[in-house]
C-alpha positions as CSV (number, residue, x, y, z in Angstrom):
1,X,-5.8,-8.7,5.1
2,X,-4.2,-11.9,3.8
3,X,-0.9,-9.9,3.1
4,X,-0.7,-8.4,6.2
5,X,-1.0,-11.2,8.3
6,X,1.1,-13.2,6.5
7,X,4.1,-10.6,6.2
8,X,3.6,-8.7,9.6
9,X,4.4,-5.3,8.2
10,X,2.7,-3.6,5.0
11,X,5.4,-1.1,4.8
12,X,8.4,-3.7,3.5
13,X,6.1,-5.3,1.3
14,X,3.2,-3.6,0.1
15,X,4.9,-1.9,-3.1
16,X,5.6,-5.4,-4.7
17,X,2.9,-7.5,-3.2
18,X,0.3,-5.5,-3.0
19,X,-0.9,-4.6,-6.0
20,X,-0.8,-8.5,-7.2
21,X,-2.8,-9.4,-4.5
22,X,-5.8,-6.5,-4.7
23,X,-5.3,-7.7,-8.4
24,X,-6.3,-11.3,-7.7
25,X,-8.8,-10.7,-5.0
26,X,-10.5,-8.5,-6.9
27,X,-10.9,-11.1,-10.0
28,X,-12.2,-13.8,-7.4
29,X,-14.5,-11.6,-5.6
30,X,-16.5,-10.3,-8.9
31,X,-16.3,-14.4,-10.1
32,X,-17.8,-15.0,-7.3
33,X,-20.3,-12.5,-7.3
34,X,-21.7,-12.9,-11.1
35,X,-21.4,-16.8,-10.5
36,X,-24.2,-16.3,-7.4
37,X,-26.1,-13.6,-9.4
38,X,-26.1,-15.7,-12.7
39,X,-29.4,-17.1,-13.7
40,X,-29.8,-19.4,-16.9
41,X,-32.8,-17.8,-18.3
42,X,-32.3,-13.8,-17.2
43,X,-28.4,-14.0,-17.1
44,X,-27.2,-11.4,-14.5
45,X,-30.0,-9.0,-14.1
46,X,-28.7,-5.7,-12.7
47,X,-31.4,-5.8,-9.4
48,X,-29.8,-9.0,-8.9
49,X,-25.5,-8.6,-9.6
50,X,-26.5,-5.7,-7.0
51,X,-28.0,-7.7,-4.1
52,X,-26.1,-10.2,-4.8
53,X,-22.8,-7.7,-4.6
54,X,-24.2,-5.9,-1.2
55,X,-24.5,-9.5,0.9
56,X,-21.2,-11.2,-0.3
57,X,-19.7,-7.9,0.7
58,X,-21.3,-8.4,4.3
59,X,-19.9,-11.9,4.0
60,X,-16.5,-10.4,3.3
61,X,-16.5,-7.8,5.9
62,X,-17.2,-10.5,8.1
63,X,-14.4,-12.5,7.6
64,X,-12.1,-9.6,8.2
65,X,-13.3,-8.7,11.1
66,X,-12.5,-12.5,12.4
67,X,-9.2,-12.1,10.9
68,X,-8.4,-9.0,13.2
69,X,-8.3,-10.5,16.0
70,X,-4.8,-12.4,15.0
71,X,-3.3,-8.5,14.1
72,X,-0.9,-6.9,16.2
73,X,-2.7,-3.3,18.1
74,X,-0.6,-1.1,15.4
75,X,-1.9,-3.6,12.6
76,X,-5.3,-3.4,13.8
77,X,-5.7,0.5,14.0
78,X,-4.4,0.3,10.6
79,X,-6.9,-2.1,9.4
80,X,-9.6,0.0,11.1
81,X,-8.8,2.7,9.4
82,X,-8.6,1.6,6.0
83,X,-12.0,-0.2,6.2
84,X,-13.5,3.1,7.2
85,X,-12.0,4.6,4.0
86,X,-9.1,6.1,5.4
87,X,-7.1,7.2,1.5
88,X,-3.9,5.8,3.4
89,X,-1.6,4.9,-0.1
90,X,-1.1,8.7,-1.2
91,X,2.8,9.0,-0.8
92,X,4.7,8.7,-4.3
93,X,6.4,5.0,-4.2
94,X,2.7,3.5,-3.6
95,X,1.0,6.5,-6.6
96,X,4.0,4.4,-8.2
97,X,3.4,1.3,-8.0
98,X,-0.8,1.6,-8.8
99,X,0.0,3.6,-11.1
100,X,0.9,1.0,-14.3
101,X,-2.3,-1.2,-13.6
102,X,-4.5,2.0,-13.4
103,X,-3.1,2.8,-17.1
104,X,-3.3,-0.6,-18.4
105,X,-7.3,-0.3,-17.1
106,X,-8.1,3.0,-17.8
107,X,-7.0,2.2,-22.0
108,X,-8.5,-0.8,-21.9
109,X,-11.4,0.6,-20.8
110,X,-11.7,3.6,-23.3
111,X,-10.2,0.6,-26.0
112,X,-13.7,-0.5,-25.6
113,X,-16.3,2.0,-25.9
114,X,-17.3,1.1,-29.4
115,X,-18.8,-2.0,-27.2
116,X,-20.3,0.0,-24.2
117,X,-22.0,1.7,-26.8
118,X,-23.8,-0.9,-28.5
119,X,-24.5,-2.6,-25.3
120,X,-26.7,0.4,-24.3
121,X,-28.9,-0.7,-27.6
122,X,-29.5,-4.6,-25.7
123,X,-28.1,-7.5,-26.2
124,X,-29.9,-8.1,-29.5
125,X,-28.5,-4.8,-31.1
126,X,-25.0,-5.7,-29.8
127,X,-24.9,-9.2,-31.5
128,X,-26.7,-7.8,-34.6
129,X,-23.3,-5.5,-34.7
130,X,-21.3,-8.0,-34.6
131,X,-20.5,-8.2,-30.7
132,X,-19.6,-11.1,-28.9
133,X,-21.1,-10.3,-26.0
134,X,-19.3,-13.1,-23.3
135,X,-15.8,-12.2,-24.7
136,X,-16.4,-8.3,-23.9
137,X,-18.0,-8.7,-20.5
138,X,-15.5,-11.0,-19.7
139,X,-12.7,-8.3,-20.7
140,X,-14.8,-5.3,-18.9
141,X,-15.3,-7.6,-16.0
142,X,-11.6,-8.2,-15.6
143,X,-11.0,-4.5,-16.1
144,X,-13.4,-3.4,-13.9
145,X,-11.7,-5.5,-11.3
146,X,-8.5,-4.8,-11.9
147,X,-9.1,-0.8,-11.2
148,X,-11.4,-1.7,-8.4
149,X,-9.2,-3.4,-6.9
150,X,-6.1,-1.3,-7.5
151,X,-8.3,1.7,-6.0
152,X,-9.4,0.1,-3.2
153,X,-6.0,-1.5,-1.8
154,X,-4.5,2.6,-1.4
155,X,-8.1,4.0,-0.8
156,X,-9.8,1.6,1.8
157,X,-13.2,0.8,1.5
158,X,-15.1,4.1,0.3
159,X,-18.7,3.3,-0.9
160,X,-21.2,4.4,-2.9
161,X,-18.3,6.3,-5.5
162,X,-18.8,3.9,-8.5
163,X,-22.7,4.2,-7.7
164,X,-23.2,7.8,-6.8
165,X,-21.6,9.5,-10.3
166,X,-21.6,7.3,-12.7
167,X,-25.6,8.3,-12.1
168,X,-24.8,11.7,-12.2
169,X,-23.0,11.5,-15.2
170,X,-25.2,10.0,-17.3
171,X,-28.0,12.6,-16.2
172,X,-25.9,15.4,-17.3
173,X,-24.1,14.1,-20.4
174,X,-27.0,11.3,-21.7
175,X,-25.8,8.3,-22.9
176,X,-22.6,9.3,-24.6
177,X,-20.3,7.1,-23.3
178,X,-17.1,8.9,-23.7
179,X,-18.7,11.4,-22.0
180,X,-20.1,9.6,-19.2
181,X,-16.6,8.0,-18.2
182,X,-14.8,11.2,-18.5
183,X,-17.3,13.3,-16.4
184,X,-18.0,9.9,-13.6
185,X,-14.2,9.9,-13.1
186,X,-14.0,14.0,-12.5
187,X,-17.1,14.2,-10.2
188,X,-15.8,10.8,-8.2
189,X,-12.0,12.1,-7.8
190,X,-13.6,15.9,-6.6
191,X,-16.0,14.0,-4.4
192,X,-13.4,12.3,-2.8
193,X,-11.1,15.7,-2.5
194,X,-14.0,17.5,-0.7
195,X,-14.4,15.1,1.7
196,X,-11.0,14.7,2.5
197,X,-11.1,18.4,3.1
198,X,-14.1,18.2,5.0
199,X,-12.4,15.4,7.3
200,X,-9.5,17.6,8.1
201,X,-12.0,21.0,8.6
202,X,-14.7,19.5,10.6
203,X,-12.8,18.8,13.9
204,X,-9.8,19.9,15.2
205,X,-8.7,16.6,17.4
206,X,-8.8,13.9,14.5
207,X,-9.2,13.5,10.9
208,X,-12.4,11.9,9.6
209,X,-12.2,9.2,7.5
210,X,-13.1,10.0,3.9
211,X,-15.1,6.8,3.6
212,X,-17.4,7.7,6.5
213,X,-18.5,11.2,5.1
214,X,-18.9,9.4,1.0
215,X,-21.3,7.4,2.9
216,X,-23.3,10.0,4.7
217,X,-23.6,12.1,1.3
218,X,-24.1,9.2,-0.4
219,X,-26.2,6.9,1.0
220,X,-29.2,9.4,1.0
221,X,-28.9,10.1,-2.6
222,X,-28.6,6.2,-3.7
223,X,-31.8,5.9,-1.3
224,X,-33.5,9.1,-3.8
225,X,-32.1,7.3,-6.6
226,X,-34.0,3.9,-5.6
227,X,-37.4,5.8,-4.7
228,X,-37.3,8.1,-7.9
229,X,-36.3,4.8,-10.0
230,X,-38.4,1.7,-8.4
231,X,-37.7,-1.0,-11.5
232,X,-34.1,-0.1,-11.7
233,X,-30.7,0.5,-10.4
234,X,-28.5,3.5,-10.4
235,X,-26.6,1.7,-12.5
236,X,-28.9,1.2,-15.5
């Protein structure tokens, strides 16, 4: 939103601004939310980095909705769309300019199993192995956001991926972690195909947005998820 109201037009400047600035917003945003969420005794406890997660986002929504108002009418349908999860960056000079940050993530990411694993033993285990546990959250939280954000600048705002399968994943592979990431990066990428192709088949006047139809598969199942699971998170 900053970009765009700044430059006026995404299409002379979004292949060499754009990624930098997802980039950088998404490192401020998840600062922001684990420095709200962090408590001194519990750390970050997943119920709360959740919560916490879910009402900054409303504050963030928010602000670009204000921000609208200052965008052009062709701006604004465009903004409109991409908050609804419209997949919008999918022609080859913007696959080529995300394309370098999601490889620098992705093996950084797999560089750090070994530590994924022995977090899944606690924090205890971990150190007893010889982790330094701040220095590798602070790498996986970088990563995170840099593929977040990366994703989300040519996706829009499509929900309830990174909560829905990562769940499913772990149900059907257990806690291998290889396995999980492998598998929660197949099921989210054919999730998002079949509701693209859902978009395009359900009406013949417009295209839905993908974003709209992740939500309405996946909102019920988070809500399952929650009920089955009362003391955790999909996440755990």
């Amino acid at each position: 939103m900053l970009l765009m109201l700044l430059a006026g037009d995404m299409s002379s400047i979004a292949t060499y601004g754009l990624p930098l600035v997802a980039l950088a917003g998404a490192l401020l945003s998840t600062l922001l939310v684990f420095a709200c969420a962090y408590q001194p005794a519990t750390g970050c406890p997943p119920n709360r980095l959740l919560l916490t997660g879910i009402a900054l986002s409303g504050c963030f929504s928010a602000v670009m909705v204000l921000m609208t108002l200052k965008l052009s009418p062709d701006n604004y349908q465009f903004v409109m769309n991409w908050l609804a999860g419209s997949m919008w960056g999918t022609s080859w000079p913007y696959i080529a300019m995300a394309l370098p940050w999601l490889i620098v993530g992705t093996l950084g990411i797999l560089s750090e199993l070994p530590v994924l694993s022995a977090f899944t033993l606690g924090d205890d285990a971990a150190q007893a192995l010889g982790v330094s546990l701040r220095r590798h959250r602070l790498i996986l939280m970088a990563l995170a956001a840099m593929l977040a954000g990366v994703s989300v600048a040519l996706s829009g705002a499509i929900s309830f991926v990174g909560l829905i399968t990562p769940n499913l994943a772990r149900q059907l592979v257990g806690s291998h972690q290889r396995y999980q990431l492998i598998l929660a990066g197949l099921l989210g990428s054919s999730l998002l195909l079949a509701a693209d192709t859902l978009g395009k088949l359900i009406t013949t006047t417009t295209e839905l947005p993908v974003g709209v139809l992740v939500a309405v598969i996946g909102a019920p199942y988070f809500i399952y998820v929650l009920v089955k699971k009362p003391t955790g998170t999909p996440g755990n």
